[in-house]
FIGUDREN-27205 format. One record per atom (N, C-alpha, C): y negated, x, z; residue in three letters; atom name; residue number from 1. Coordinates in steps of 0.001 Angstrom, whole numbers. Atoms other than C-alpha are relative to their C-alpha. Last residue first. Layout:
REM residues N
+---------+---------+---------+------+------+-----+
|      yy |      xx |      zz | type | atom | seq |
+---------+---------+---------+------+------+-----+
|       Y |       X |       Z |  ALA |   CA | NUM |
...
+---------+---------+---------+------+------+-----+
This chain:
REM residues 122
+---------+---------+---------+------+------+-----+
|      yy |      xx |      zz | type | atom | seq |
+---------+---------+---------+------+------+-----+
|    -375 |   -1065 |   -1085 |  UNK |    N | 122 |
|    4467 |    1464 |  -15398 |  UNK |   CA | 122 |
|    1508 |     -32 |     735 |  UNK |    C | 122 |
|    -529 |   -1273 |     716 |  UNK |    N | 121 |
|    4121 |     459 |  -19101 |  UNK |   CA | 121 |
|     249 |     951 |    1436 |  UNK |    C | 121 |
|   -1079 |     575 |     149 |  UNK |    N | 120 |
|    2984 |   -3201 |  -17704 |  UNK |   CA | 120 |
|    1221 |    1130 |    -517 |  UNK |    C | 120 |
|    -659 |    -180 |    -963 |  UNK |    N | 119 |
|     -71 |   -1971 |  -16161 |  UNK |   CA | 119 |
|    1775 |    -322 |     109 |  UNK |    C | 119 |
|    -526 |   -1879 |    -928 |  UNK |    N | 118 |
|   -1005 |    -249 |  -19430 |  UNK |   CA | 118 |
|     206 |    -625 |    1255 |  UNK |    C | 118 |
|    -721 |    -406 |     649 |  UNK |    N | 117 |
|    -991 |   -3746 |  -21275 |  UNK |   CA | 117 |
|     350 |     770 |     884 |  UNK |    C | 117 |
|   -1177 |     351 |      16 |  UNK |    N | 116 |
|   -3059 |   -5921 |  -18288 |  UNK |   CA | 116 |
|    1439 |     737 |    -698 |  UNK |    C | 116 |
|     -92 |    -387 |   -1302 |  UNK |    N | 115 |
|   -5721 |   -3156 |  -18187 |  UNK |   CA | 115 |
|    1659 |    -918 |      95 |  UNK |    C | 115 |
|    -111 |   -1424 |     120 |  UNK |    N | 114 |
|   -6239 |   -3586 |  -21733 |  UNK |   CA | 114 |
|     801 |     512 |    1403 |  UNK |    C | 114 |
|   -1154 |     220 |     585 |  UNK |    N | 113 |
|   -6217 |   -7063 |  -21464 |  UNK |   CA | 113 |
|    1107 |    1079 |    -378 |  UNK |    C | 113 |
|   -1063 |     605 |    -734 |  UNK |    N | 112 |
|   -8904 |   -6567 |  -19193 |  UNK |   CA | 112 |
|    1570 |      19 |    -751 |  UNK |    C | 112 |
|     -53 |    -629 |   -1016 |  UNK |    N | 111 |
|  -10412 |   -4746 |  -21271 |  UNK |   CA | 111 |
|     608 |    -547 |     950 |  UNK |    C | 111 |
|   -1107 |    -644 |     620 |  UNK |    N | 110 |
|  -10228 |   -6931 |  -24226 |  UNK |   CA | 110 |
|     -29 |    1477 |    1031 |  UNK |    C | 110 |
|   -1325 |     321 |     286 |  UNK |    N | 109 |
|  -11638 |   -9661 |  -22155 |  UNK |   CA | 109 |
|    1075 |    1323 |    -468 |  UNK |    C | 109 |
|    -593 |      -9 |   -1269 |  UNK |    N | 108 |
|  -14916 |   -7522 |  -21182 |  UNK |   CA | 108 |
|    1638 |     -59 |     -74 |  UNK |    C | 108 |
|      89 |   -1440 |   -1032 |  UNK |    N | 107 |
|  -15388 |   -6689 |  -24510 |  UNK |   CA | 107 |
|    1092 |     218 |     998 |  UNK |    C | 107 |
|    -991 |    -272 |     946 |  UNK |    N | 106 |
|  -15076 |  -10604 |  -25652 |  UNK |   CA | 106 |
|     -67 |    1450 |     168 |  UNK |    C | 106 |
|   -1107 |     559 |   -1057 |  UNK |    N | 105 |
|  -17504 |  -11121 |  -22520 |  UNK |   CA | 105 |
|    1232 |     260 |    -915 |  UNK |    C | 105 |
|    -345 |    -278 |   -1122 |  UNK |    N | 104 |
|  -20103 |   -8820 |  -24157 |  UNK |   CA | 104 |
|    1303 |    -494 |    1164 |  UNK |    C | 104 |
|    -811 |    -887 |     194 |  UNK |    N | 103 |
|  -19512 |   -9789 |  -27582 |  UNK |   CA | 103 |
|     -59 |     762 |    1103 |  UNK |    C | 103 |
|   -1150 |    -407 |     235 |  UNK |    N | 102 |
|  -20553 |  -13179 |  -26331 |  UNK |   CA | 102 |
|     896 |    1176 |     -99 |  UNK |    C | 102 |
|    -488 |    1136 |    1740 |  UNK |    N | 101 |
|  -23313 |  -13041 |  -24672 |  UNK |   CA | 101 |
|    1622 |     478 |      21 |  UNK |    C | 101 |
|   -1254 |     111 |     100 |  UNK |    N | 100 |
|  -24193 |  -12252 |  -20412 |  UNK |   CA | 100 |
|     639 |    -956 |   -1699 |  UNK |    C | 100 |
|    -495 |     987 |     993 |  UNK |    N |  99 |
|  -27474 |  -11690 |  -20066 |  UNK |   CA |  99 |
|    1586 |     368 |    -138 |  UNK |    C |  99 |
|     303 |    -523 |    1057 |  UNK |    N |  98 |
|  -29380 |   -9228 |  -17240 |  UNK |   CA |  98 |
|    1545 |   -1153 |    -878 |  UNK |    C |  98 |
|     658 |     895 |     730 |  UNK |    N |  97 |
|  -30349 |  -11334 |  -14147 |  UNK |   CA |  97 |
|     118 |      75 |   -1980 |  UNK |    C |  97 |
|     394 |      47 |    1058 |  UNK |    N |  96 |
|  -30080 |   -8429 |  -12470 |  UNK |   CA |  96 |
|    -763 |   -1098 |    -974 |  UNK |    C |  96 |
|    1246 |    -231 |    -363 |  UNK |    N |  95 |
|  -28003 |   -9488 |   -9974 |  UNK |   CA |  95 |
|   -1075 |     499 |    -506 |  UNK |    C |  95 |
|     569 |     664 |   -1765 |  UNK |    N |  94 |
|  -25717 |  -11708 |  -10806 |  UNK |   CA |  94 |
|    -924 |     488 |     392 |  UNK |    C |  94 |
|     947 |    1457 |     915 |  UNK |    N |  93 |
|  -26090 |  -10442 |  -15020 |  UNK |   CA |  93 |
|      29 |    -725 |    1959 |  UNK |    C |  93 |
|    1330 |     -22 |     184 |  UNK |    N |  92 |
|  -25740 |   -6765 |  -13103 |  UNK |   CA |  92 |
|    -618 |   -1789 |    -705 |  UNK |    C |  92 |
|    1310 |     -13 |    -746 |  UNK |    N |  91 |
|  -22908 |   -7773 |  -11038 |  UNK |   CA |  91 |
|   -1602 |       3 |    -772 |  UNK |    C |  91 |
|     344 |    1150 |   -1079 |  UNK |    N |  90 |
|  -20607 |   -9301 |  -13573 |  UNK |   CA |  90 |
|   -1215 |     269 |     650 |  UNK |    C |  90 |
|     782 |     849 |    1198 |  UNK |    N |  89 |
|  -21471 |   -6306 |  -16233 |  UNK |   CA |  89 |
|       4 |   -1131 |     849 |  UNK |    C |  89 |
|    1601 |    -131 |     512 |  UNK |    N |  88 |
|  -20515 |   -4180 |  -13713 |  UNK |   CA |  88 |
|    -751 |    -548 |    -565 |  UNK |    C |  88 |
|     863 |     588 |   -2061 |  UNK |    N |  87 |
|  -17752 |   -5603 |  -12029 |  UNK |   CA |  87 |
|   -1603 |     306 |     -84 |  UNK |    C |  87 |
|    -100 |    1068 |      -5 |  UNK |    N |  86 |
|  -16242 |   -5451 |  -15854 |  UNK |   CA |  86 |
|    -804 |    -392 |    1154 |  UNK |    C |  86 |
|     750 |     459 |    1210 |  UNK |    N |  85 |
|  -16967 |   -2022 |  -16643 |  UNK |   CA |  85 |
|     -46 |   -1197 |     115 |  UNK |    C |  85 |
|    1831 |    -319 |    -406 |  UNK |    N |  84 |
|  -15533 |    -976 |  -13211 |  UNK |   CA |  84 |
|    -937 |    -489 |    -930 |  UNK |    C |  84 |
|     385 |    1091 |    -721 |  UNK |    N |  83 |
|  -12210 |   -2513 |  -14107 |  UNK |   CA |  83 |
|   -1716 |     391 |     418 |  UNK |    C |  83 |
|    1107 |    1086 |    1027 |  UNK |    N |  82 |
|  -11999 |     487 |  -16249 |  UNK |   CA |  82 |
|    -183 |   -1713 |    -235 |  UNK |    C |  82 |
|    1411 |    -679 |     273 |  UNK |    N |  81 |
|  -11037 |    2509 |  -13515 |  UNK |   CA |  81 |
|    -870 |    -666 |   -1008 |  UNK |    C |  81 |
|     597 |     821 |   -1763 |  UNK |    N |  80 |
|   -7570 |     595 |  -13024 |  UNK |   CA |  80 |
|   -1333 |     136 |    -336 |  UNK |    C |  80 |
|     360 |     968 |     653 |  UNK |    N |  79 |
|   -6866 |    2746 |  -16801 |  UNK |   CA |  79 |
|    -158 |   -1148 |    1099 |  UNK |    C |  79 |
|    1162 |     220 |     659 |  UNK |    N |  78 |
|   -7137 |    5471 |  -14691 |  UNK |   CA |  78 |
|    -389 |   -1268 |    -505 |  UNK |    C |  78 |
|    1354 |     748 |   -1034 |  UNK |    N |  77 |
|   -4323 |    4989 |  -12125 |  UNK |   CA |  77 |
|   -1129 |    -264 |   -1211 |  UNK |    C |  77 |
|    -433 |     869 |    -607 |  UNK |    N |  76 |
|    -821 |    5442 |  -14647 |  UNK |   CA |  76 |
|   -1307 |   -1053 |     725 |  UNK |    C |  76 |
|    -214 |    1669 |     702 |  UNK |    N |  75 |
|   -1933 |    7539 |  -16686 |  UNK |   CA |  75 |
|     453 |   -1120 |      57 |  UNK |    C |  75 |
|    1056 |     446 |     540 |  UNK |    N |  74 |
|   -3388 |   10000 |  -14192 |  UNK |   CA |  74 |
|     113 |    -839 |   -1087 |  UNK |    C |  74 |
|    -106 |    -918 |     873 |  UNK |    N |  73 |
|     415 |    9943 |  -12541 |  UNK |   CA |  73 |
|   -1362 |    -558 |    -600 |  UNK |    C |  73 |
|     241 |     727 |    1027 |  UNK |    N |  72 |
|     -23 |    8126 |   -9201 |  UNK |   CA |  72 |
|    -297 |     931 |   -1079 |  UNK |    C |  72 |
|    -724 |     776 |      25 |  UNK |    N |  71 |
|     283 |    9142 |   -5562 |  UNK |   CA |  71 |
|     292 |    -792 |   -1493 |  UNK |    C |  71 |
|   -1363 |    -750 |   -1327 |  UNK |    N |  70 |
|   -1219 |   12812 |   -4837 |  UNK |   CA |  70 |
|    1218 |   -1611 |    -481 |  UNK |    C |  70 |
|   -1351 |    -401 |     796 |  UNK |    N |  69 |
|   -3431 |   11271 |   -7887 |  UNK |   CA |  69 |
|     731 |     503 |     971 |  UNK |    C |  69 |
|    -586 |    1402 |     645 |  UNK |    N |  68 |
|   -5080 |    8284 |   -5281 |  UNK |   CA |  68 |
|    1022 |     989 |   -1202 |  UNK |    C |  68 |
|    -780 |     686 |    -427 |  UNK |    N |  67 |
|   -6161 |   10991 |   -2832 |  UNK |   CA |  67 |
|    1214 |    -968 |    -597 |  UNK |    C |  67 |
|    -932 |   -1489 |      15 |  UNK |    N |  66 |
|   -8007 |   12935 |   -5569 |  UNK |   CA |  66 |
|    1228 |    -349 |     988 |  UNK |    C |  66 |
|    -847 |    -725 |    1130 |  UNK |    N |  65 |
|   -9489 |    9799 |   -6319 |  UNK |   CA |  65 |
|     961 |     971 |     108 |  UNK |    C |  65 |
|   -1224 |    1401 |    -435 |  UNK |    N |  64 |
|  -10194 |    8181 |   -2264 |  UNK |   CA |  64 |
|    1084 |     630 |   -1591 |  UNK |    C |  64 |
|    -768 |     170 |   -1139 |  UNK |    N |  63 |
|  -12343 |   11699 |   -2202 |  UNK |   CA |  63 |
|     905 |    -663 |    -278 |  UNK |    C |  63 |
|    -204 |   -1139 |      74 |  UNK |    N |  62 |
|  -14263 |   11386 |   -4929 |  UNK |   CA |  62 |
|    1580 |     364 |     585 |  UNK |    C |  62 |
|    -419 |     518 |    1293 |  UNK |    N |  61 |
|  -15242 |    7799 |   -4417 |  UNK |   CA |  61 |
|    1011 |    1065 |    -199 |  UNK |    C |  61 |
|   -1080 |    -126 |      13 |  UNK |    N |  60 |
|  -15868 |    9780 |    -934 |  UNK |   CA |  60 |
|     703 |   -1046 |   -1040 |  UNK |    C |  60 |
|    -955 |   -1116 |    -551 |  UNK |    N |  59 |
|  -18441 |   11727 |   -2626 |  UNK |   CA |  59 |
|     646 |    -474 |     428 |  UNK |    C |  59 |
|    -639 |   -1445 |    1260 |  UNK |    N |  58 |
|  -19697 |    9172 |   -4955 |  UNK |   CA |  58 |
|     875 |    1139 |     702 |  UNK |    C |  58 |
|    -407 |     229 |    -275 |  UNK |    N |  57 |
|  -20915 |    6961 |   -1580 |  UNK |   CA |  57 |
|     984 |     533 |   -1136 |  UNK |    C |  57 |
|   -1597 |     -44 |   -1169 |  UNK |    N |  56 |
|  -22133 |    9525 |    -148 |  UNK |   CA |  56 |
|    1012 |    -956 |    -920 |  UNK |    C |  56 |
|   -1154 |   -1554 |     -68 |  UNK |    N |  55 |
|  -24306 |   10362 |   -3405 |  UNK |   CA |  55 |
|     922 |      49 |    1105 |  UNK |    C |  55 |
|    -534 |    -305 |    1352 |  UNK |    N |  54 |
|  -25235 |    6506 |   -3848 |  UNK |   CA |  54 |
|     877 |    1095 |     316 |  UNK |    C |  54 |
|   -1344 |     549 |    -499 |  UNK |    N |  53 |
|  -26077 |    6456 |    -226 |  UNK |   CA |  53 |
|    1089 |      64 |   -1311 |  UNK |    C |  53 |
|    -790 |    -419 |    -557 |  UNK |    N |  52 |
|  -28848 |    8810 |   -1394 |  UNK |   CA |  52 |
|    1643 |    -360 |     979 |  UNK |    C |  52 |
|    -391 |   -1068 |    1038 |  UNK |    N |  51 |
|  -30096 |    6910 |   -3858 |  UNK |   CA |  51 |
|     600 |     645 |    1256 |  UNK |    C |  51 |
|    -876 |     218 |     583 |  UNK |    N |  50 |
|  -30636 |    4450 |   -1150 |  UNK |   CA |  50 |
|     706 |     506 |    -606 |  UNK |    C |  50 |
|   -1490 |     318 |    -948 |  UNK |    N |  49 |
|  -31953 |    6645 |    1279 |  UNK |   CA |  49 |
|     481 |   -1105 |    -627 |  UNK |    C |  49 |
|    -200 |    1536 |    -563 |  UNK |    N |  48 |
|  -34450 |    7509 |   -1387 |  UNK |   CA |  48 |
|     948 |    -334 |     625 |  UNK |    C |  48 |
|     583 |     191 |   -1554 |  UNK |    N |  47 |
|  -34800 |   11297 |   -1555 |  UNK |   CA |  47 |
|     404 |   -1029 |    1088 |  UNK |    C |  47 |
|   -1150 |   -1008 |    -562 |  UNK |    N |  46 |
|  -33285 |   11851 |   -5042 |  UNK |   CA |  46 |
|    -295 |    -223 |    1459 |  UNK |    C |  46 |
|   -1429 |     989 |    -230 |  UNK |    N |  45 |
|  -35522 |    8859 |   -6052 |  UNK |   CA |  45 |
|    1066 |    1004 |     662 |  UNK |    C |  45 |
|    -382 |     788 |    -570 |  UNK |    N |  44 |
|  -38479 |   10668 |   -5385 |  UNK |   CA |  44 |
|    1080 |    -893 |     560 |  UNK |    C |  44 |
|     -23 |    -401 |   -1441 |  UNK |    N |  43 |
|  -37796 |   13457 |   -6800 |  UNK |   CA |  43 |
|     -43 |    -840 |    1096 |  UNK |    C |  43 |
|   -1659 |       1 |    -793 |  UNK |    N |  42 |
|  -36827 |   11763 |   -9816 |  UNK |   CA |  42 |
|    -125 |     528 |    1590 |  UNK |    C |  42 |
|    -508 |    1131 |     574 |  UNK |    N |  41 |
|  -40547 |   10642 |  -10618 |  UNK |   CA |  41 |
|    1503 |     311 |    1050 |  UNK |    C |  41 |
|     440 |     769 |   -1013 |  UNK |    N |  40 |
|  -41929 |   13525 |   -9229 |  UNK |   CA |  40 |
|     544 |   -1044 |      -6 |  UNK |    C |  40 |
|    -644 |   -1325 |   -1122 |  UNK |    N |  39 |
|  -39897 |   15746 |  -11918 |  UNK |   CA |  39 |
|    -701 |    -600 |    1228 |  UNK |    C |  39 |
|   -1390 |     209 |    -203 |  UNK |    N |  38 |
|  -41109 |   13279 |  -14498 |  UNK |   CA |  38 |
|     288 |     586 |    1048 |  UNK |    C |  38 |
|    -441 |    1284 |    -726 |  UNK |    N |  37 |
|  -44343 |   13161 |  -13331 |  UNK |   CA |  37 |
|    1313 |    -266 |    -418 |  UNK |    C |  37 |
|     689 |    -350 |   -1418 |  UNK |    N |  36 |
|  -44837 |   17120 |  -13920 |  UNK |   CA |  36 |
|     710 |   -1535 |     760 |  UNK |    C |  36 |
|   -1427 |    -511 |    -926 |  UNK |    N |  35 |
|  -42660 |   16422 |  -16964 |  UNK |   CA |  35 |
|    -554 |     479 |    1436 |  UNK |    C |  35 |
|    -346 |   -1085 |     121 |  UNK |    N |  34 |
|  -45294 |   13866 |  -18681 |  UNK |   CA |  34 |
|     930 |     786 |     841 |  UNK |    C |  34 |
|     -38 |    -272 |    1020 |  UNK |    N |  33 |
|  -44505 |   10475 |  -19969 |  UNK |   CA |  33 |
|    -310 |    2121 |    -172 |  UNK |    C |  33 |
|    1439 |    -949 |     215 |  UNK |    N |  32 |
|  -43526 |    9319 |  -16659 |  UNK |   CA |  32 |
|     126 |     578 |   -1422 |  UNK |    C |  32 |
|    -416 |   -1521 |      87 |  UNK |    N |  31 |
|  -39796 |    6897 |  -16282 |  UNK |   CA |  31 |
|   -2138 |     565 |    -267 |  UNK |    C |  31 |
|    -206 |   -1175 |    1607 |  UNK |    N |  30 |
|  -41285 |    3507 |  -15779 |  UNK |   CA |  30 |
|     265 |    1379 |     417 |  UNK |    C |  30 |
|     725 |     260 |    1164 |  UNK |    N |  29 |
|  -40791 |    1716 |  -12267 |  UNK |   CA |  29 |
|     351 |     757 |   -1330 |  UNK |    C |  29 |
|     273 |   -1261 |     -62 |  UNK |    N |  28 |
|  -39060 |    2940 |   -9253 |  UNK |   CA |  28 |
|   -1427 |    -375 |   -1215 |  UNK |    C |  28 |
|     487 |     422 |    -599 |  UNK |    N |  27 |
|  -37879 |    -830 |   -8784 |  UNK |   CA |  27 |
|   -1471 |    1335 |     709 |  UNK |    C |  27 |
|     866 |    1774 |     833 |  UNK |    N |  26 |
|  -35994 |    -888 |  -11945 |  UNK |   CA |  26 |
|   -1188 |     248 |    1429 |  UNK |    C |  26 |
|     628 |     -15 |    1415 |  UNK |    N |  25 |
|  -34500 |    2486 |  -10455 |  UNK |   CA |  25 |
|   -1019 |    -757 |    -638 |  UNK |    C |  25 |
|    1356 |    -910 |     -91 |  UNK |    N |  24 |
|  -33909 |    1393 |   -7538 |  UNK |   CA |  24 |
|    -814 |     983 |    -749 |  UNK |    C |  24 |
|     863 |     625 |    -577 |  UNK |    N |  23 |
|  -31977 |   -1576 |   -8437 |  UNK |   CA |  23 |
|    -819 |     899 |     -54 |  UNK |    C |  23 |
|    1221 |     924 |     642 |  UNK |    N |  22 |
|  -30292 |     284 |  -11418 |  UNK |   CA |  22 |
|    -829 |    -881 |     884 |  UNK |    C |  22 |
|     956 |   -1163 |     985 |  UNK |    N |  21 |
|  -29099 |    3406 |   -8987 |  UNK |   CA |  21 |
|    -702 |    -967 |    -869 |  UNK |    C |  21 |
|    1482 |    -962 |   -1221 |  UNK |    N |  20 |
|  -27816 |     727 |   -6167 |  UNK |   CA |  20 |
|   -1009 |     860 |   -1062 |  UNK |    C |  20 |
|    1141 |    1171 |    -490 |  UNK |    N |  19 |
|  -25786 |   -1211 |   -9219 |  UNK |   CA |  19 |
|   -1219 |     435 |     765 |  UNK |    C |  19 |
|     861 |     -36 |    1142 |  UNK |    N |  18 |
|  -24072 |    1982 |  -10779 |  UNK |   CA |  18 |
|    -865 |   -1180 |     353 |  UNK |    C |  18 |
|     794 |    -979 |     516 |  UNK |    N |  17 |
|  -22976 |    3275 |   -7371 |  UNK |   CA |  17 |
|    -929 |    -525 |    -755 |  UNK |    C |  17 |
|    1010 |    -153 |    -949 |  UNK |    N |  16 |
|  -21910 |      47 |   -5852 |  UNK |   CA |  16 |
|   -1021 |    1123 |    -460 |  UNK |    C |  16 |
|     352 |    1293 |     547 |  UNK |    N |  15 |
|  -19430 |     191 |   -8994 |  UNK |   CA |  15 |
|   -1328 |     134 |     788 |  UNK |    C |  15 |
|     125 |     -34 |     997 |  UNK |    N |  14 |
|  -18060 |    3474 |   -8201 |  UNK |   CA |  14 |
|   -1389 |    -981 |    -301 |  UNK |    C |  14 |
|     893 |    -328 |    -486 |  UNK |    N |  13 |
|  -17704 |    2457 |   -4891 |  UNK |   CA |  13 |
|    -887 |     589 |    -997 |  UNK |    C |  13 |
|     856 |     997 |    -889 |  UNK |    N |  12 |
|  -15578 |    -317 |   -5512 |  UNK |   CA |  12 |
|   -1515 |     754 |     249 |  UNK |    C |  12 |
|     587 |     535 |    1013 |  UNK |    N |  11 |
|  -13712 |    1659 |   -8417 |  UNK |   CA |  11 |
|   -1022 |    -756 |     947 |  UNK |    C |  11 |
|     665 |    -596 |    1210 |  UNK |    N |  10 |
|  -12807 |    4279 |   -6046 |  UNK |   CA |  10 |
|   -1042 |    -633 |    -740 |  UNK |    C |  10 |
|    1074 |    -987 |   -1013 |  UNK |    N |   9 |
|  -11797 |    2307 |   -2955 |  UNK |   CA |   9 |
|   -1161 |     678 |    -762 |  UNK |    C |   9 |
|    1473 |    1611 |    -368 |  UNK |    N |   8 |
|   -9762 |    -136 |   -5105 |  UNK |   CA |   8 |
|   -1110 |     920 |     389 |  UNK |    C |   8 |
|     625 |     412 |    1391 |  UNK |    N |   7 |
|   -8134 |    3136 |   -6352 |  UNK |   CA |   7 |
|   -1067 |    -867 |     -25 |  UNK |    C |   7 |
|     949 |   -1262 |     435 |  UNK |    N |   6 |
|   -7463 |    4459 |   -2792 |  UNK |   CA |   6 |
|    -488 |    -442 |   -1247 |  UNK |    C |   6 |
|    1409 |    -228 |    -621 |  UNK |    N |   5 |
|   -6692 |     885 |   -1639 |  UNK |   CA |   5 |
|   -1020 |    1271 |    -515 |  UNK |    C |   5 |
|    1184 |    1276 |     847 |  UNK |    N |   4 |
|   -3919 |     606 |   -4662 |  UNK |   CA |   4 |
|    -981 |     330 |     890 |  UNK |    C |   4 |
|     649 |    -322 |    1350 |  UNK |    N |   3 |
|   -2674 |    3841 |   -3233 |  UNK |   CA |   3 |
|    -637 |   -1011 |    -903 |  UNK |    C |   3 |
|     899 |    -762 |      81 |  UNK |    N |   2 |
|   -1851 |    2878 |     353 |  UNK |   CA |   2 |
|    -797 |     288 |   -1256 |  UNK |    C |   2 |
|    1206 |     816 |       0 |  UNK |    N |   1 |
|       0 |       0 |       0 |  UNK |   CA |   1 |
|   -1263 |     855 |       0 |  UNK |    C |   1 |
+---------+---------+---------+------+------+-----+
């Protein structure tokens, strides 16, 4: 039971990643047009105790991975991993607000379906 959690663990935090970095991002404003304010720009965000939960929470993402091959041949776990593409595109049109069309959910589907094939080859 252990190794599905390490994967869940992964893709969960994964995910949390790419959502926390587009809130505060979006909320950072426009990128700067010159590299003085670029380089202030990110500095900031590198700082942000959000952004910075980001990088914990990447490191034990990290972590739960290297955990998760001790139990699972890398073609076996990965294709799990691209459940993240899906939690992503959920969260950001939940939170976000960002659109949800067709060839986005026909995507999604064939990822999933994807996910359904290769779990069936184990």
């Amino acid at each position: 039971m252990l190794g599905p959690a390490l994967i869940a663990t992964t893709i969960v935090l994964t995910v949390y990643g790419q959502l926390v970095v587009k809130w505060q991002v979006g909320a950072a404003g426009a990128l700067p047009s010159s590299l003085a304010g670029r380089m202030e720009f990110l500095g900031r965000l590198v700082v942000n105790p959000w952004i910075i939960s980001v990088f914990v929470a990447a490191a034990i993402a990290a972590l739960s991975w290297m955990a998760a091959m001790t139990r699972y041949e890398l073609s076996v776990a990965y294709p799990f991993v691209a459940s993240s593409f899906v939690l992503v595109l959920l969260g950001s049109a939940v939170f976000f607000g960002e659109p949800l069309n067709i060839s986005k959910v026909v995507g999604v589907a064939f990822i999933v379906l994807g996910l359904i094939i290769a779990s069936r080859g184990t």
